[in-house]
Structures are given as C-alpha cells and as structure tokens.
N, C-alpha and C positions, 0 to 999 in steps of 0.2 A: 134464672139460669146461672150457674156456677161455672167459675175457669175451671177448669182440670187440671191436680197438681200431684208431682210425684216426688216422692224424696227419697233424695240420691245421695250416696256418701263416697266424698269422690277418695281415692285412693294416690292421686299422682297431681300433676298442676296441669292444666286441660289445656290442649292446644283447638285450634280450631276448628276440626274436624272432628275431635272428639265431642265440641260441644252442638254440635251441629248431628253427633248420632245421637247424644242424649235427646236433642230438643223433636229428632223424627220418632225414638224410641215411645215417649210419651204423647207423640200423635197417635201412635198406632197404638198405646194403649185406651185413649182416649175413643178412637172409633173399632175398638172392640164389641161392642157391644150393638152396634149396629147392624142388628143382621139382615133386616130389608136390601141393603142396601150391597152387604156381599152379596148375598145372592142375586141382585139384578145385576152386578158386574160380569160374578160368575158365569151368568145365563147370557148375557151379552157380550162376551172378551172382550171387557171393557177395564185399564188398568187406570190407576192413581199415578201421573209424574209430576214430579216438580222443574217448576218454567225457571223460578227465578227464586233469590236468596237474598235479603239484604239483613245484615248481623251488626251490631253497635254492642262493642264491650269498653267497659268502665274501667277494667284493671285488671292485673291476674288473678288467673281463677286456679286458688292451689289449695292443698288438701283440706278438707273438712264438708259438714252435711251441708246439701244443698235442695233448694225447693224450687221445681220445672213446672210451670204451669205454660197451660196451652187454652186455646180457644178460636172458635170459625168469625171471622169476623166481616163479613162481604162476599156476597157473589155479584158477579157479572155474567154474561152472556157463556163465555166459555173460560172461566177462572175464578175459584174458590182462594182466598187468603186468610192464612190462618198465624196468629201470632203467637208468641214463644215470650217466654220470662226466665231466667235463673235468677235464684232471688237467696238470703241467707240474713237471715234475723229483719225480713222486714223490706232491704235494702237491694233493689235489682244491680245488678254486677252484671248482664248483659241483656239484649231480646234484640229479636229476630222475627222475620216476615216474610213467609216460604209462600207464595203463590202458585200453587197446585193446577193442572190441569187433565182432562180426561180424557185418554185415548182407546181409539175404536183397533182393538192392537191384531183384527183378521185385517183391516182395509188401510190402516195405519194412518189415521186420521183424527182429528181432534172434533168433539162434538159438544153440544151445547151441554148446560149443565142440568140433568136430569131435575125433572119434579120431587122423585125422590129423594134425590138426596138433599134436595133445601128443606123439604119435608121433617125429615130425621136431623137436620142439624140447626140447630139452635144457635142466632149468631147474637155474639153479643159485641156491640157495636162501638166497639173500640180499638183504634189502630195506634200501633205502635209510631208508624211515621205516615208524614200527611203524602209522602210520593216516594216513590220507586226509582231516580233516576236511567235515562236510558243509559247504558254501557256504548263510549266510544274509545276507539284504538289511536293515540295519539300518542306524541311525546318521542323521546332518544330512546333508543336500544338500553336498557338493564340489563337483562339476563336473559340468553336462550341456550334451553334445551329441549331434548330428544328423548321420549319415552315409548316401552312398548307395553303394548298390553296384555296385562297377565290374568291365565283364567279366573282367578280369584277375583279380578275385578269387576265381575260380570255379574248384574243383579238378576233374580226371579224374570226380567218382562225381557233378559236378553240381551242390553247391553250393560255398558261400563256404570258403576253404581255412582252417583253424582257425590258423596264425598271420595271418589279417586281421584277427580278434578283439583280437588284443595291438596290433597295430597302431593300432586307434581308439584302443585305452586307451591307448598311447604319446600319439597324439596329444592327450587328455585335460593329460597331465601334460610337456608337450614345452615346454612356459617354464617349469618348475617343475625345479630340481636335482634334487628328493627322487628322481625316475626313475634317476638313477645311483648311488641308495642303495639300490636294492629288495633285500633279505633274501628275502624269503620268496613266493612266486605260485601259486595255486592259480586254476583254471578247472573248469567242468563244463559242459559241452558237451551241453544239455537235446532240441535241436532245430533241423536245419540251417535256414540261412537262401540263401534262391534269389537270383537276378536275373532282375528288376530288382525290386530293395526299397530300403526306406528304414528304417536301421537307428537306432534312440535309447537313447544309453548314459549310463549315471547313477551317479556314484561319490558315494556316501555315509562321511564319516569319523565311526567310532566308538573316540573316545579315540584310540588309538595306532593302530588299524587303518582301510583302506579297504576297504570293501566294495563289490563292481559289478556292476550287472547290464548285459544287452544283450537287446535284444526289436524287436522287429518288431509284430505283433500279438498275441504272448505273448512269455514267458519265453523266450529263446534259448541264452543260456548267465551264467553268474554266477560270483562268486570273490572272492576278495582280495587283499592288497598287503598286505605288511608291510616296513618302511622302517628302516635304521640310523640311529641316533641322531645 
C-alpha cells in the first residue's frame, strides 16, 4: 500500500489554514475512489467530521512545487487517523494528524467505525506523533475577541467549516509576527457551531504556550499554539 501524493504549486506563502485545506483537499482526493463506502454513507446519512487536528511545521511554506501525501493510519472503536505530509525535494516542511469521526447526522450521533470502511481502507501503520495531547484552558488573558458567523462559513453537513476556527484565531494574532512562527497547533473540535451565532474567542498565554478556546454558549472547540523562538 502506497501514501497518496498530490502535487501542488503553491502560488503565495501558506498560512495555516491554507495548509490545512490543502492537506483535506488531498483526503478527499484520496477517498475518491471509494465508492462502497459513499454509498453506504449516502444510504445511511451518515457524514465524515473531523474531531481533532494536531499540525508541526518546520518553517515557512512560500512559493514553489510542493508534494502532499496522505494516508489512514489506525482505527479505533469510533475514530479513524489519518496523517498529512508537505514535503519539497525529499524534505517534510510540515505533517499533520486529523482524526476523523462519523456521524449518524438524522439522530446526530457518533457511531462505531463501520466494517466497511476498514474494509476499503488500507492502513499503513505509521504515525506522525506517538499522542495527541488533550487541550486545556489555562494561563493570563492574551487576546479576546468577538465574531459572527457568516453564511459562507457554513459547510455541506451545516455548520461552520472547521478551517473558520483558525481563521478567527489568525485573526487574533494577524498584527503580531509570532503567527508566521507557529511550530506546533492542535485543535478539538467539542461542538459544531450554526448560523446565525456569535462566536467569542479567548487566547490565554501560559509561559511559552498559547492556549484557546472558542464557544458560543459552551465550549466549542479549544487547543494551542506553540511559536519558534
């Protein structure tokens, strides 16, 4: 079994969200071809979300060809992880580890991971990082602000499409250099957010790390930033 690789030629210097559509873009072309597997979603309203995110980049990522490889690497009970590469003559320049989950989106429920799809997917059993840390809210007030939600942000299953989340947080730190230093990003993805809401995000720095959350009327989702010196 082969990674799945796509080559991209990037046009601009990739911020983090960009490289986080590239690294979905070549999921979804990767399970193209699966058609077992659409149609048992289809037949069961059953969709693909992602739970959680954790990204390690190397340095900036600025114009020139670049090679995105993907691959399923572990299932559990109810969560598939699937790992990411940017890579350029050889040399990985970021990866990432999006742990996917599948919802029953008539009863809005999370369900075990079908026969099917471990069936149709080939995992090749190598992980980017040996753990996932959990996301806590700790630390001094950095930065809050107030956002609303715009219908453009609102994906295919209905709500707000999970790179709008890094988006606010760009915006957070979008007069601050430190954003084209980020090392290290982890997100968890607790609870979608609809339209029309009004979203409030709170970055707290503890010592060397930033910790943030995003809520609505609870917890939405949370994570951290860690930044090169």
């Amino acid at each position: 079994m082969q990674k799945y690789k796509k080559h991209y030629k990037i046009e601009k210097n990739l911020s983090l969200r960009d490289l986080l559509e590239i690294f979905m873009q070549t999921s979804l072309e990767d399970s193209a071809d699966k058609i077992l597997v659409k149609e048992y979603f289809k037949d069961n309203n059953l969709s693909w979300m992602i739970y959680k995110w954790k990204v390690q980049i190397y340095g900036n990522i600025t114009k020139t060809d670049y090679i995105s490889k993907t691959w399923p690497s572990y299932f559990d009970k109810i969560s598939t992880y699937r790992e990411f590469t940017l890579e350029r003559d050889g040399h990985i320049l970021a990866k990432a580890t999006a742990i996917y989950v599948i919802v029953d989106m008539k009863n809005k429920k999370l369900i075990e991971i079908p026969q099917i799809v471990k069936d149709s997917y080939q995992l090749i059993q190598e992980r980017n990082f040996e753990k996932i840390e959990k996301a806590s809210i700790k630390g001094d007030i950095y930065c809050e602000k107030n956002f609303y939600v715009e219908k453009e942000q609102i994906d295919l299953n209905g709500h707000v499409h999970n790179t709008s989340y890094i988006f606010w947080l760009e915006k957070c730190f979008e007069n601050n250099s430190m954003i084209k230093k980020l090392k290290v990003f982890t997100i968890t993805y607790m609870k979608e957010i609809h339209y029309p809401n009004k979203v409030n995000l709170l970055i707290y720095k503890d010592g060397e790390n930033y910790n943030f959350s995003i809520k609505t009327n609870d917890f939405n989702a949370k994570g951290k930033c860690i930044f090169n010196d």
